[in-house]
C-alpha positions in Angstrom: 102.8 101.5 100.3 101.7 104.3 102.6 98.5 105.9 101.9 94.6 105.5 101.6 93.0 102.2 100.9 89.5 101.4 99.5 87.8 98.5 99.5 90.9 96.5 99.7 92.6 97.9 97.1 95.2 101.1 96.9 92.6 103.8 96.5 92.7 107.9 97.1 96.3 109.0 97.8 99.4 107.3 98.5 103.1 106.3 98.0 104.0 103.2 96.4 108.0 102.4 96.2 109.4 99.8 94.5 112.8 97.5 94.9 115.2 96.2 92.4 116.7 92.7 92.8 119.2 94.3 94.9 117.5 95.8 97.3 117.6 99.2 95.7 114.4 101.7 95.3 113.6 101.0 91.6 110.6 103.5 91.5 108.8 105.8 93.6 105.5 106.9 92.5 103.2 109.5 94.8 99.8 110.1 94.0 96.6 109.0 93.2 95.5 105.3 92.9 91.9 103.7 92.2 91.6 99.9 92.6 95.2 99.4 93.4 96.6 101.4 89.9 97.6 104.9 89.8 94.9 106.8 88.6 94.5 110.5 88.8 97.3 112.7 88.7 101.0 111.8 90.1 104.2 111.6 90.2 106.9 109.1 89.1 110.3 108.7 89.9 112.3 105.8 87.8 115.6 105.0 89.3 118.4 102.8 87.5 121.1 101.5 89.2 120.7 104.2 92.5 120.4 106.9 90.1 117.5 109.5 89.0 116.4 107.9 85.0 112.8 109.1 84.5 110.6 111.9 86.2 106.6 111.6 85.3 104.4 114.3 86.5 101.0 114.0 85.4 98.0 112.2 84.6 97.3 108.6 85.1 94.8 105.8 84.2 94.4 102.1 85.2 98.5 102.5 85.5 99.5 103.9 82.8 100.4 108.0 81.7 97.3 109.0 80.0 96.0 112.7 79.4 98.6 115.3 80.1 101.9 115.1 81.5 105.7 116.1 81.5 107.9 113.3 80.9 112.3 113.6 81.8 114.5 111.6 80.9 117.7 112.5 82.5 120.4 110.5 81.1 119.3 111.4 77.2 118.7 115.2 78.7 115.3 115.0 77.0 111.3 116.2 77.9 108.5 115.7 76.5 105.3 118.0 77.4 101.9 117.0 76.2 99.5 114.1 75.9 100.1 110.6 76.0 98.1 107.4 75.9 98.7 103.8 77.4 102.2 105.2 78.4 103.4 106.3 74.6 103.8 110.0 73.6 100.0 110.6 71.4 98.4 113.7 70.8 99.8 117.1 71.1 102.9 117.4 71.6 106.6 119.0 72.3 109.8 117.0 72.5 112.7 119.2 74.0 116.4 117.4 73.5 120.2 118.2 72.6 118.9 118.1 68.9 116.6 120.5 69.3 112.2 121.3 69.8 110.1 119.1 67.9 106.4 120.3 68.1 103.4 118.9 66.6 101.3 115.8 66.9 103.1 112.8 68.0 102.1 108.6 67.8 103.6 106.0 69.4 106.6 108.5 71.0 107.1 109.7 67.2 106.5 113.0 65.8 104.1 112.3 63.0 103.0 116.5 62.1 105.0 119.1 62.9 104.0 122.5 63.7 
């Protein structure tokens, strides 16, 4: 971790990276943190096996995607845009993947109204 600290803990901006068993960077996340979570806005970079998996950019609380953000998911060559909750795809909502646009209001990462 490079960045801020407050009261002992992660706080303000920073970089956190991450290591697989193997030594390899398993996540990169740059941002903001409060009391040692990400909180605030942010970015995330998943990596799986050296390679680029997930891309998060947006908000965050007490560690997990909450609010508005833009999720990728590079091997399935899908995005979702809109609001999520405890990490899960809830509120308003558009997925965007080889299938096709699915807009509306989604739950749990499933499209539950459409638009």
């Amino acid at each position: 971790y490079v960045g801020e600290y407050k009261d002992g803990d992660l706080g303000g901006k920073g970089t956190w990276i991450s290591f697989d068993e193997q030594g390899r960077v398993a996540e990169i996340y740059v941002g903001e943190f409060s009391e040692g979570l990400p909180s605030g806005t942010g970015v995330l970079v998943g990596l799986l096996d050296g390679l680029v998996e997930e891309v998060y950019r947006g908000e965050w609380k007490d560690g997990s995607k909450e609010g508005y953000g833009i999720e990728v998911w590079v091997q399935d060559n899908e995005m979702y845009v809109g609001e999520l909750k405890e990490d899960l795809w809830n509120g308003k909502g558009t997925l965007y993947s080889p299938e096709g646009e699915q807009t509306g209001i989604f739950k749990d990462d499933e499209l539950i109204l459409s638009k």
